[in-house]
C-alpha positions in Angstrom: -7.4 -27.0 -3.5 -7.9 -24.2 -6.2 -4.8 -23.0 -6.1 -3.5 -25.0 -9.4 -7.2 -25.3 -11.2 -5.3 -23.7 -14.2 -2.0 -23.1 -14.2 -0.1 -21.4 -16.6 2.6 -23.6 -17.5 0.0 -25.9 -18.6 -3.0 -23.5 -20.1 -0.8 -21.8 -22.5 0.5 -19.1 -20.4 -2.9 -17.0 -19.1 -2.2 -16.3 -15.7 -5.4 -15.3 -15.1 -7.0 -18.3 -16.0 -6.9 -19.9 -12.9 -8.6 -17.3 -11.1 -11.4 -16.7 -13.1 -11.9 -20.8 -13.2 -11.5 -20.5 -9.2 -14.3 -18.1 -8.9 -16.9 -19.0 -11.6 -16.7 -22.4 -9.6 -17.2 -21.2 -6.0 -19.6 -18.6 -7.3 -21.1 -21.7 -9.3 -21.1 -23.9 -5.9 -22.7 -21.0 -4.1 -19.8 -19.5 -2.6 -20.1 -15.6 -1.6 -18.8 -12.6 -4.0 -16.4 -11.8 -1.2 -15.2 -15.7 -1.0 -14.8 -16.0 -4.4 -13.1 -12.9 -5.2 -10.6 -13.7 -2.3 -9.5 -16.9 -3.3 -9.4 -15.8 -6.7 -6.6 -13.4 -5.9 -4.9 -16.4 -3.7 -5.1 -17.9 -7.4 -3.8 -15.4 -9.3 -0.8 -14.5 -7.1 0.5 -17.9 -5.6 3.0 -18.8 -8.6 6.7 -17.4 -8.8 7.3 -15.6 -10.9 11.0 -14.4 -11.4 13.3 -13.4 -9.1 12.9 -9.5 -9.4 9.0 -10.3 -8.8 7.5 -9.9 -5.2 5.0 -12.1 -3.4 1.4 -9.9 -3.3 0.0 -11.9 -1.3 -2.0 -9.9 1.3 -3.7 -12.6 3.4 -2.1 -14.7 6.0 -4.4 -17.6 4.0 -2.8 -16.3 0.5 0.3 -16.7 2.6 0.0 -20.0 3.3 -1.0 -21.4 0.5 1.7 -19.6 -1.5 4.5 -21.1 1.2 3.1 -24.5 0.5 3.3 -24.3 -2.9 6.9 -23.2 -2.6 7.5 -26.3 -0.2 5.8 -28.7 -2.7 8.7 -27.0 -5.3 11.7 -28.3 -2.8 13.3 -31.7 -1.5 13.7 -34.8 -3.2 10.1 -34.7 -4.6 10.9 -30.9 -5.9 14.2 -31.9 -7.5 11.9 -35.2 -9.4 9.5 -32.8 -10.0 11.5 -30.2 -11.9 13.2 -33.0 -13.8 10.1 -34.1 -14.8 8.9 -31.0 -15.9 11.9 -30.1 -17.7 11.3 -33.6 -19.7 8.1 -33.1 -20.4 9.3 -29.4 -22.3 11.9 -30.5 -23.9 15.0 -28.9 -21.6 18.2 -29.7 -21.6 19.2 -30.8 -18.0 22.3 -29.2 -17.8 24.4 -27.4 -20.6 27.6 -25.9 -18.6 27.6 -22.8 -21.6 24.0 -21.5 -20.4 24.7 -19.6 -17.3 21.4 -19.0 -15.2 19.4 -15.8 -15.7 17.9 -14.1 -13.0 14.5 -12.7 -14.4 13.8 -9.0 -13.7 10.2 -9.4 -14.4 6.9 -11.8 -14.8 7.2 -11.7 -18.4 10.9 -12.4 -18.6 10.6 -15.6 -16.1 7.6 -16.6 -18.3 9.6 -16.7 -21.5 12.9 -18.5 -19.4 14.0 -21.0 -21.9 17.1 -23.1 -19.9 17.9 -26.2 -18.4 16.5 -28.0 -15.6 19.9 -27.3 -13.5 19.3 -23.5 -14.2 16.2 -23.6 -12.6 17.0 -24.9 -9.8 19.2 -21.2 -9.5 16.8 -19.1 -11.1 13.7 -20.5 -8.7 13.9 -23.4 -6.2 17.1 -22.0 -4.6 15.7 -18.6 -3.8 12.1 -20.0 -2.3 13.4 -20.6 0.9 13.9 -16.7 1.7 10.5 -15.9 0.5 8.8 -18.0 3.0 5.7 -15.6 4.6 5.4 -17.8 7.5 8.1 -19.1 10.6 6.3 -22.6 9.6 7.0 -22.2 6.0 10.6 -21.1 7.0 11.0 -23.9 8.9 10.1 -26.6 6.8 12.0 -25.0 4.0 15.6 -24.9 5.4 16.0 -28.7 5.6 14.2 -28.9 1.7 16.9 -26.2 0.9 20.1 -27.9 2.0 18.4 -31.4 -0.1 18.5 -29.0 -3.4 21.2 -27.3 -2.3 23.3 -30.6 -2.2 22.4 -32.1 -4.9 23.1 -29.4 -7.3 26.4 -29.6 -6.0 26.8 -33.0 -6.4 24.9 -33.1 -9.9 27.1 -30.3 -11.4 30.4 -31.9 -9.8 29.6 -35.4 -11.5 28.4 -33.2 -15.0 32.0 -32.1 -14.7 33.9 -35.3 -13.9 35.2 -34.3 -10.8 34.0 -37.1 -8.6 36.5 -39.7 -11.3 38.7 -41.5 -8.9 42.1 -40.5 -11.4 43.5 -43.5 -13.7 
């Protein structure tokens, strides 16, 4: 429930934030030192962030909670999701001269300034290999081939290839 208390897309880009909310509030609520330090790191380490970074997650809960995150991130509800997002920032959603970027690092993904259609390449199309679980995996290959299939189609109708010829 924690796992988005402040997330850094929204809190100006402190990705620490959320953790320290998540554990002044279980420590707050009476939660242990050891519970609160735990989910803090689930916190601080559920996000993506770029495609050169790597999950540290080193709890099978950390686990699934990252995988679920990922899953809420794919399908139909992913795909309205990052368009909304995108809206909401100002992106373009689609400009055929910005070729995605594959970020190297945390701080390079953070400062990612593209379209919505990029992101779908530089994020939601590389979640389902970095499933933890054989759940998360699972549900993730059917949300894959949704994205997968409509950035086909999307990029095909951008391009006027679908025009029945005149």
């Amino acid at each position: 429930m924690l796992h988005d208390v402040s997330d850094y897309k929204f809190n100006g880009g402190d990705l620490d934030e959320g953790s320290r909310v998540s554990y002044d509030l279980l420590r707050d609520l009476g939660e242990s030192e050891a519970c609160a330090r735990s989910v803090a790191e689930v916190v601080r380490n559920v996000s993506f962030t770029g495609a050169g970074s790597v999950s540290r997650m080193r709890t099978i809960e950390g686990m699934v909670v990252q995988d679920a995150d990922r899953l809420d991130a794919m399908g139909a509800i992913g795909i309205a999701r990052a368009f909304a997002y995108g809206a909401v920032k100002g992106e373009a959603m689609f400009d055929p001269d910005q070729a995605p970027h594959l970020h190297a690092s945390e701080a390079e993904y953070l400062a990612r300034d593209g379209s919505t259609i990029n992101h779908f390449y530089e994020k939601l199309l590389l979640l389902k290999d970095r499933m933890n679980t054989e759940s998360g995996r699972s549900f993730a290959e059917r949300r894959h081939r949704v994205i997968e299939a409509f950035v086909h189609d999307f990029v095909a109708e951008w391009r006027l290839e679908d025009l029945p010829e005149l």
